[in-house]
N, C-alpha and C positions, 0 to 999 in steps of 0.2 A: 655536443651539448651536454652540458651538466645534468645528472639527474635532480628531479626535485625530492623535496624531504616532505614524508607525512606528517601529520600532526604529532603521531606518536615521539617522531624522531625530532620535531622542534621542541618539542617538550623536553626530551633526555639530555638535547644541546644547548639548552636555553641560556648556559654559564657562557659558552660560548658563545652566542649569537649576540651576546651583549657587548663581545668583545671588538674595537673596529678593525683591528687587523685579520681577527676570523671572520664574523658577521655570517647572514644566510650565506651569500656567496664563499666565502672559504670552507664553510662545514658542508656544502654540495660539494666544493674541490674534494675535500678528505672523503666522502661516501665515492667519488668517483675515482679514488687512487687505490693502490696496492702495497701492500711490504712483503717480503721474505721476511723469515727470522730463523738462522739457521742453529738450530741450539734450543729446548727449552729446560733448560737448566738455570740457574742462578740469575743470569743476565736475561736471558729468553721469558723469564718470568715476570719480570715487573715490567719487560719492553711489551709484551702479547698484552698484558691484561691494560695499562696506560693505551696504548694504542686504540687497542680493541674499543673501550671506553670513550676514548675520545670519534672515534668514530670513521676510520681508515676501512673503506667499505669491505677491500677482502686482504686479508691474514696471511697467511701460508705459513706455516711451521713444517720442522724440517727437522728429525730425532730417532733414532730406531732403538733404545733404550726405554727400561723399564721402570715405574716410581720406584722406589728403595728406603725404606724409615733414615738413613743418613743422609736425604736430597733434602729432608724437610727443614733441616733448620734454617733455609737459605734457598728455597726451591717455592716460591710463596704460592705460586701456579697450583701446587699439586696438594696433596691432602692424607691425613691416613688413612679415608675411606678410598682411595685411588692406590695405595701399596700394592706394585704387581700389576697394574695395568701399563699397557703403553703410556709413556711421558705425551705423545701427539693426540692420544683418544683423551687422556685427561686434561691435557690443556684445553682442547677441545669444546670439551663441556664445561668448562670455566668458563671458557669466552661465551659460550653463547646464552648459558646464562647471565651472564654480564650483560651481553647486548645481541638481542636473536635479529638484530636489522640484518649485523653485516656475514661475511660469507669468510668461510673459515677453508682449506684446504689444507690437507695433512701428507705429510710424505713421510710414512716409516722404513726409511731406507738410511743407511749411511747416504752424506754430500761427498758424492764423488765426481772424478776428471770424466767417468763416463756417463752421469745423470745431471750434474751442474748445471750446464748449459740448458739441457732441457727443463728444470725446473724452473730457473730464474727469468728465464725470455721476457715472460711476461709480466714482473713486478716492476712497479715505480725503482723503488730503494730494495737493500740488502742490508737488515742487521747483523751483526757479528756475535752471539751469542756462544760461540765457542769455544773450547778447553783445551786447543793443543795447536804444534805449529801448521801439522799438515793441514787442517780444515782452513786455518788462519790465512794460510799462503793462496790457497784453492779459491775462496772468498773474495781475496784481493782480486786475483785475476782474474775472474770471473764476470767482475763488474767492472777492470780494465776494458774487457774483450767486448763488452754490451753496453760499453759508457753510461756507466750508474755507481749513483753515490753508494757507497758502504760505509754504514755509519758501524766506526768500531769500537768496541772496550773491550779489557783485559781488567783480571783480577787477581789478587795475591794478598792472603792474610792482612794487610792493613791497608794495601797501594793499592792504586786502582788509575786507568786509563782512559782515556778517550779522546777521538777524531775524528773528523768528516774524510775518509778518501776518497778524492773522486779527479779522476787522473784529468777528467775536462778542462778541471778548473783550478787542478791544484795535483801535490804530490800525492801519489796513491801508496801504500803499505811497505812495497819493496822501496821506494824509494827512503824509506826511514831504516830500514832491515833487510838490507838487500840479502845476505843471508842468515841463515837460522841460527840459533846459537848448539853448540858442542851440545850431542845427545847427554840429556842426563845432568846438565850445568842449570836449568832452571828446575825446582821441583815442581809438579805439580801443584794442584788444587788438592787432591787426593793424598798427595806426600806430604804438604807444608801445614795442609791446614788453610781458613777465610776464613774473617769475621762473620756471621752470616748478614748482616746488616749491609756488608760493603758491596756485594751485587743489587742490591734496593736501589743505593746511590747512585751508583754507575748506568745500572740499567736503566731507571728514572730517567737520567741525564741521556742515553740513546737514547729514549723514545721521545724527549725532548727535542734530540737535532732530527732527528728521521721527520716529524710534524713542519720544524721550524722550513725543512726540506720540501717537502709533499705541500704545503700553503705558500713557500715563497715568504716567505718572511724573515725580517733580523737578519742577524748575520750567523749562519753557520758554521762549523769549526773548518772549517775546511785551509789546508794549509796553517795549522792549530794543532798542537799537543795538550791535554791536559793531564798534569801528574795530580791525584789525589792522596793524602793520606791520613787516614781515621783517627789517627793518635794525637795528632794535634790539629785538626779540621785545616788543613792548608791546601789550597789551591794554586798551584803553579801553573803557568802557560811557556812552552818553546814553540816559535814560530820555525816552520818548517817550508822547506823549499822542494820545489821537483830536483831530482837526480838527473841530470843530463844522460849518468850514464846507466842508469833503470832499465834492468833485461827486458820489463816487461811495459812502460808508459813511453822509456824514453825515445829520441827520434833515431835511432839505432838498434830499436831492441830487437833483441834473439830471439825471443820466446814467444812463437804466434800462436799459439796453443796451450791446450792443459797439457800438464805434464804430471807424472807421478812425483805425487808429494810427499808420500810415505819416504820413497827414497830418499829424496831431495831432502829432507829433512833429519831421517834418519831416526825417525821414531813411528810408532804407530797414529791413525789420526783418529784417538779418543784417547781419552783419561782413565783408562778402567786400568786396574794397577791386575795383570793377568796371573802374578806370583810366581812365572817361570821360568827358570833359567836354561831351556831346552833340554834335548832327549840325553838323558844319561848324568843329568848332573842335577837332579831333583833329584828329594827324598821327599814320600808324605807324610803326614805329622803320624799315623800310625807305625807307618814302618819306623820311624825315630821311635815311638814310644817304645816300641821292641827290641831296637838299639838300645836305647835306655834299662833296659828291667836287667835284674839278677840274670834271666836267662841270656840275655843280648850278650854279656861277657865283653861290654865294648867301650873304652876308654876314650868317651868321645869330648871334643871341646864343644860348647855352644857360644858360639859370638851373636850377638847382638848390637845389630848396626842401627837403630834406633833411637831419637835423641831423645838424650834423661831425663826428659820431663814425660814421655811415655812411658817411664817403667812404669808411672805410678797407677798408671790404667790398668796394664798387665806385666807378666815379666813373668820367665823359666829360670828358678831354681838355678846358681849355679853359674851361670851365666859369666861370659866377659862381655861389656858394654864398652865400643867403640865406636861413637857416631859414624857413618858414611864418609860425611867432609873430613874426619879425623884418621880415618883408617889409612891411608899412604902413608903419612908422617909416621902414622903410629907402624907398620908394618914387624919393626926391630922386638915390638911387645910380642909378638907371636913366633910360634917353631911348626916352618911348613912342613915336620916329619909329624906332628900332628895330625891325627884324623880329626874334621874340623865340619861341623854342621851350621850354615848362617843363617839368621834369620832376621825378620823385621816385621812390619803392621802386615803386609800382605804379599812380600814376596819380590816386591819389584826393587826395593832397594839394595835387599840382598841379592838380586841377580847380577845385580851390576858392584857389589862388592867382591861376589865370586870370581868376575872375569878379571876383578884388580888385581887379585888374590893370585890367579892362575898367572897373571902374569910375569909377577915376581916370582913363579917360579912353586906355589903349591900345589901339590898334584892331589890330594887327600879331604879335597872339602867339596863338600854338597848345599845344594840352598833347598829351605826349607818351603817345598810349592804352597806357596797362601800363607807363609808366613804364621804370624802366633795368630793372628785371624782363624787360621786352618786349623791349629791346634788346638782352640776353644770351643769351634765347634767338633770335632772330630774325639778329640782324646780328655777335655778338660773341661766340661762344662761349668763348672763354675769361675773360668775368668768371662769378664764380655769381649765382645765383637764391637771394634769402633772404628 
């Protein structure tokens, strides 16, 4: 049986109630449904606070990260009075000051193969609010395994994503991507850059099929791509089919379980750019500065794998500037009898320029841990930190 709505709560629904496809009957459905949202970041933000709003009686968010002044241009959830609290406690008290009807759960834990299961049992739907492959892949199968929709988007400086997968009724995630792409071939959120507007859109549009889902209504994207992109407001659609041969929907599949995604992936599963290229092949920005000084007595190169439109932010004296994507072709510009220190925004790009490096054959180069990030805060306080 449907719960009934207080006065208070037909009042707050009133725009709804007027609607005939919602009506009292559909806004009892939404107080008596659930969602995950695994992510409240960019996407996780406009899908919690729309949802929440419209009246999806309980929430669950899913984050074990902290607010951070650079979430906020694109983070709409969160607040500069929330810098430094938990992303799940702040979202939190957004929602419920939005709407103290419905019922919020918080999980400040990484989505992993060993909690997934137990978190998700219980929701209607699974939003995809995610930043990387491994949660992405984890999410798919997750809601393979407990036959539920996952309503997904993806985001990227101007492009943006979305689909209904729900392997019942249509193809689910691997069947689009069966596997992940080469570590390091897509850049992040954190590397590339997003417009901050284009998680609004995207997210909006989840919380739009996740409702159209949870009321039964219209038609869902389900077996539906949508490409979006900001620069000329285009909307494209690719119809999409189940993969017959799908590890994990199809009538064959391998994969009856979680499996580790970090491997399978071959990346970590967050976006945090960690700035290290392992034990022995760091340097910290103070030890370079000591390299650097009169006393250091050290003939060192600094490369700079960062693209030139960030010098303008900051930039080390001196410097050779060789984008990432540029650096293999370019290899011929460098002498690997050079003592050689890389660097970039926070370390992660140079880590993976270093092992290019080492490949070809340099044995003399060090990556800069955290990057000029590390060095603005640590040795140069007048560049900033972006």
């Amino acid at each position: 049986m449907l719960p009934e709505l207080s006065h208070e709560e037909i009042l707050h629904y009133s725009r709804h109630l007027l609607i005939p496809e919602v009506g009292l009957e559909g806004q009892r459905k939404l107080k008596n449904s659930s969602a995950l949202i695994v992510g409240t970041g960019g996407l996780g933000s406009p899908v919690a606070l729309y949802l929440a709003a419209a009246g999806v009686g309980r929430i669950g968010l899913v984050d074990y990260d902290v607010v951070e002044p650079s979430n906020l241009q694109r983070q709409v959830i969160h607040g500069t009075s929330t810098v430094g609290k938990l992303k799940v406690d702040s979202a939190k008290e957004k929602l419920q000051d939005l709407n103290p009807d419905i019922q919020i759960d918080i999980y400040n834990e990484p989505f992993t193969s060993a909690n997934a299961m137990r978190i998700a049992k219980d929701y209607d739907v699974l939003i995809d609010g995610t930043d990387n492959f491994p949660t992405r892949y984890l999410t798919n199968d997750v809601c393979v395994f407990l036959g539920k929709p996952n309503i997904y988007g993806s985001i990227f400086r101007f492009d943006g994503q979305l689909s209904v997968f729900y392997a019942k009724e249509g193809p689910c995630y691997r069947c689009l991507f069966p596997e992940p792409p080469p570590p390091g071939l897509i850049p992040s959120c954190a590397e590339g850059g997003v417009l901050g507007i284009l998680p609004g859109t995207i997210g909006t549009l989840q919380a739009t099929e996740a409702l159209k889902v949870l009321l039964g209504i219209g038609e869902p994207m389900i077996g539906k791509l949508l490409l979006y992109n900001a620069l000329d407001m285009s909307f494209d659609f690719v119809n999409l089919k189940k993969n017959p041969k799908c590890r994990v929907c199809g009538p064959n599949a391998d994969i009856k379980e979680l499996i580790d995604y970090e491997e399978f992936c071959g990346v970590p599963g967050h976006d945090h750019e960690d700035g290290s290229a392992g034990a022995g092949l760091d340097i910290s920005a103070l030890d370079l500065k000591n390299r650097l000084s009169p006393a250091g007595n050290s003939k060192l190169i600094l490369l700079d794998v960062r693209e030139p439109h960030e010098l303008q932010i900051s930039a080390l004296p001196n410097a050779i500037n060789i984008p990432l994507g540029q650096l293999a072709a370019r290899l011929a510009e460098l002498d690997s009898a050079d003592d050689m220190v890389i660097f970039c925004k926070a370390g992660t790009r140079s880590a993976r320029a270093l092992e290019l490096l080492v490949s070809a054959g340099f044995k003399k180069v060090k990556n800069l841990k955290g990057g000029i990030n590390a060095w603005a805060m640590d040795v140069d306080q007048s560049l900033p930190i972006y």
